[in-house]
N, C-alpha and C positions, 0 to 999 in steps of 0.2 A: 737430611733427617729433620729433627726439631730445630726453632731458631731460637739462640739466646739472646738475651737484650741486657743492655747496664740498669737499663731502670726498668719500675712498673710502666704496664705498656695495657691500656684498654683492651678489653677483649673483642669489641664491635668494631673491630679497622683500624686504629688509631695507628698513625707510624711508628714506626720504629725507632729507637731512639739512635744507638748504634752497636756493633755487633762486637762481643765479646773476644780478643783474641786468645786463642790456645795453643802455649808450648808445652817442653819439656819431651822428654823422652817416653819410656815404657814401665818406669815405675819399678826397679830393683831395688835390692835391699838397702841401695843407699839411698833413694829416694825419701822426699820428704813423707808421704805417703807411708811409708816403711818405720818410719819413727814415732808415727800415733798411733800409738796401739788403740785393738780394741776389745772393747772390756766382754769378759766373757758371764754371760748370762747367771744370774743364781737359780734361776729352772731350767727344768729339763724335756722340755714337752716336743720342743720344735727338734728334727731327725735334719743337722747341717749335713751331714755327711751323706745323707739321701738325697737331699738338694744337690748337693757336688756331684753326685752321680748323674742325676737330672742335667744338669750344668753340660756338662763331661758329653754325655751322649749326645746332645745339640752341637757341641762342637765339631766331633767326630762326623757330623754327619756334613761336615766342610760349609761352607758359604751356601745361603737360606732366603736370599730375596724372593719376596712375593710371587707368588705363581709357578716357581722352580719345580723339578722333579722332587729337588731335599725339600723343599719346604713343607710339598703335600705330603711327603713321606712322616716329617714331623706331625704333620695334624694330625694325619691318622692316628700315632703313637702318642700322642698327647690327649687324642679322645675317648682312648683306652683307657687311658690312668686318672684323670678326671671323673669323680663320682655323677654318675648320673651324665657323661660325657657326653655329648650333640656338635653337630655343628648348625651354627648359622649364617645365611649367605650375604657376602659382599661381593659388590658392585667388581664385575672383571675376572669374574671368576675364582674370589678370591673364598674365602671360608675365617670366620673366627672359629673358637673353640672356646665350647660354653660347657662348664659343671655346677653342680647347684648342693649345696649341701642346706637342708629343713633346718628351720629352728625352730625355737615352742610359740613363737608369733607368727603365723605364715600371712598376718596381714602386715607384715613390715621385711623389707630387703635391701642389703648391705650387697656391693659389690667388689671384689679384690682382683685387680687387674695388671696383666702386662703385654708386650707385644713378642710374638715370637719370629718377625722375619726381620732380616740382618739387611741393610744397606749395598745396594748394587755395586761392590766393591771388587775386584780381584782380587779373590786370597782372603776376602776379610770376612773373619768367623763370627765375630761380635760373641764374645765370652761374658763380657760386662757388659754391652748396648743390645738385651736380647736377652741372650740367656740365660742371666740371674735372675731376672724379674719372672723370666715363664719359671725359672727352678725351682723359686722359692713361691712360688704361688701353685705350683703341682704340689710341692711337699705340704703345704698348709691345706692344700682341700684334702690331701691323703690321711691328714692330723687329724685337723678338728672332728670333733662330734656334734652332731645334732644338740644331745642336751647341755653341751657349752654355749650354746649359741640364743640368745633371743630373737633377733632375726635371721632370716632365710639369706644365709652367704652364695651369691653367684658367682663363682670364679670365671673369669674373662680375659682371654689371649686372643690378642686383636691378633690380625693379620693386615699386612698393606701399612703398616707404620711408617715406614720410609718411602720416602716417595720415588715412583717409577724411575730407571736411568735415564737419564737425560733430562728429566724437569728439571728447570732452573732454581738456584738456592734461595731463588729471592721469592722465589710462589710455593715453598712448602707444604705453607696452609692448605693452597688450592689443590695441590697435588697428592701430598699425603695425609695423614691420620684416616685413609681409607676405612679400617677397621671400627675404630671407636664412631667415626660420623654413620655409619649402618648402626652399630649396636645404640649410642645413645639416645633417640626417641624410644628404640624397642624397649629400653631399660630406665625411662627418666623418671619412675614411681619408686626408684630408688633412695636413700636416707643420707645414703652415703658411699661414697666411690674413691675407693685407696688403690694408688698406682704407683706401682713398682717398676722403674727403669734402670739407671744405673745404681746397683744397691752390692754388686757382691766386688768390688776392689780393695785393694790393701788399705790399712789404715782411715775407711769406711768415714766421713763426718756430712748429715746430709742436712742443714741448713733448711728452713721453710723457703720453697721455692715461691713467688708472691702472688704469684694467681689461686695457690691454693687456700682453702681456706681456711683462717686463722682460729675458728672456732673447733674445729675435725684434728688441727694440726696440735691444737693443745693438749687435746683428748692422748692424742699419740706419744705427744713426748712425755704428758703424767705414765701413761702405759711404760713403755722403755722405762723409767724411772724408776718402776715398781718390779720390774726383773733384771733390773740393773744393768742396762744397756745406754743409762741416758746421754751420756757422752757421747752418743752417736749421733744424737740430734740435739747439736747446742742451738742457744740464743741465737736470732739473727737472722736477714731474710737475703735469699740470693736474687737475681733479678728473674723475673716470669720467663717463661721458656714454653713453646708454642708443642704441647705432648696431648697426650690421647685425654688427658683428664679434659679437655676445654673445650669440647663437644659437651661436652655432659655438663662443666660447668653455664654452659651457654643454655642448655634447658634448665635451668634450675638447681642443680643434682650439688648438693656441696663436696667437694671432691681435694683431695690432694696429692701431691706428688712427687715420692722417694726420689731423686735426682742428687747425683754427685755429678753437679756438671764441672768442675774442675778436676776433670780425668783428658789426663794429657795423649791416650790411645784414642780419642773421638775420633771413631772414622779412620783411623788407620789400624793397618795389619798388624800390629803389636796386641791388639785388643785380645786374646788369644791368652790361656791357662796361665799361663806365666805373672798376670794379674790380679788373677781369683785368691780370697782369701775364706778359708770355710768361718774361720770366725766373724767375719761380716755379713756371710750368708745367716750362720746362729742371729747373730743381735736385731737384721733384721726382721727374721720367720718370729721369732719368739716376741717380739714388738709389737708387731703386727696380729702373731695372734692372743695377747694380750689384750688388744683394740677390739677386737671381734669377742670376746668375752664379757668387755665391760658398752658394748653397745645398747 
């Protein structure tokens, strides 16, 4: 999937510094994760429990890599529920899923994004690396309205996120973000590009990842702060992590990117319900769409 790095790392090639190691088990209630609570929102606009259900049916539909039978199955069902739902095509036969909700500026457009295929794994459903991010970004285009909005929100579920089985972990880049590299020229007259990856785990804290940008990322944690979520996003920056926003950052597009990469199920089968917490789904729907109200 994506690579993480200790430190900032150029976005035009530069190497790599070194790669992040990830333990720990699957995250129960004894886990440290299990011991930060999170705070539960003072509005009530974003529907967590509809996310969960969103969440929930991607799981069920078992293991989701790109170009599978479940995965087309998903698009389709995800281009239903999506306002204004389309698909548009990536390279290999792949499909994003594109909805659009109007705002009262239709000469300015915000985009809210995640990827919906799961990593070439046995068994592995990706509950948190997938899921959350397509849930809580269905639930928010199902939310918002038009006259909440001053620019025109594009909701955006890449497909081909992870890259094919058998490419190597060391070419990624080259291999995957399939999805976002189609979509961002299509979409680089954009303002702004908020990307939802790992966002629905226990005990939820998502740190400014350092490619994203620090001016979009402010905006987001004043937002959280104003419906009392901001403990979710403390001070602090984790190292850049090679995800769908960096396409988009690479044209222009200032972009950021929800990541809990200290989630000890990366890529392995534990990744699965047992992780999900719907108060993490709340803190960040309602965050976010905070963000998309004051844009």
């Amino acid at each position: 999937m994506r690579t993480p790095w200790t430190g900032r790392v150029g976005l035009l090639g530069v190497p790599a510094l070194a790669a992040l190691a990830l333990a720990g088990g699957c995250g129960g209630d004894d886990s440290d994760a299990a011991q930060r609570p999170v705070p539960v929102p003072k509005v009530d606009r974003f529907d967590a429990r509809a996310a969960y259900r969103h969440l929930r049916a991607q799981v069920e539909l078992g293991p989701r890599p790109a170009g599978s039978a479940a995965s087309r199955r998903l698009a389709r069902r995800l281009r239903g529920e999506l306002p204004r739902g389309r698909f548009e095509p990536v390279a290999g036969g792949l499909r994003n899923v594109v909805g659009t909700v109007p705002g009262r500026d239709r000469a300015r457009k915000a985009i809210v994004a995640a990827h919906y295929d799961t990593k070439d794994i046995p068994g592995f459903v990706g509950a948190n690396d997938g899921a959350s991010g397509t849930a809580v970004v269905t639930e928010l285009a199902r939310t918002i309205r038009p006259r909440e909005l001053q620019p025109t929100v594009v909701f955006l579920l890449f497909d081909g996120e992870e890259s094919p089985a058998g490419a190597p972990d060391d070419q990624f880049e080259r291999y995957g973000l399939r999805g976002s590299k189609a979509a961002a020229p299509r979409h680089d007259d954009a303002e702004a590009l908020i990307l939802l990856d790992f966002v629905g785990e226990r005990g939820l804290r998502l740190p400014r990842e350092s490619y994203s940008d620090e001016r979009l990322w402010r905006r987001l944690r004043a937002a959280a702060r104003a419906v009392g979520a901001g403990r979710v996003f403390p001070a602090g920056v984790q190292g850049g992590i090679l995800d769908d926003h960096v396409p988009f950052l690479r044209r222009g597009v200032p972009a950021i990117d929800l990541i809990d990469f200290d989630f000890p199920c990366w890529h392995r089968r534990c990744d699965d319900l047992s992780v999900i917490s719907v108060r993490s789904l709340d803190a960040v729907g309602e965050s976010v769409y905070e963000l998309l109200r004051r844009l």
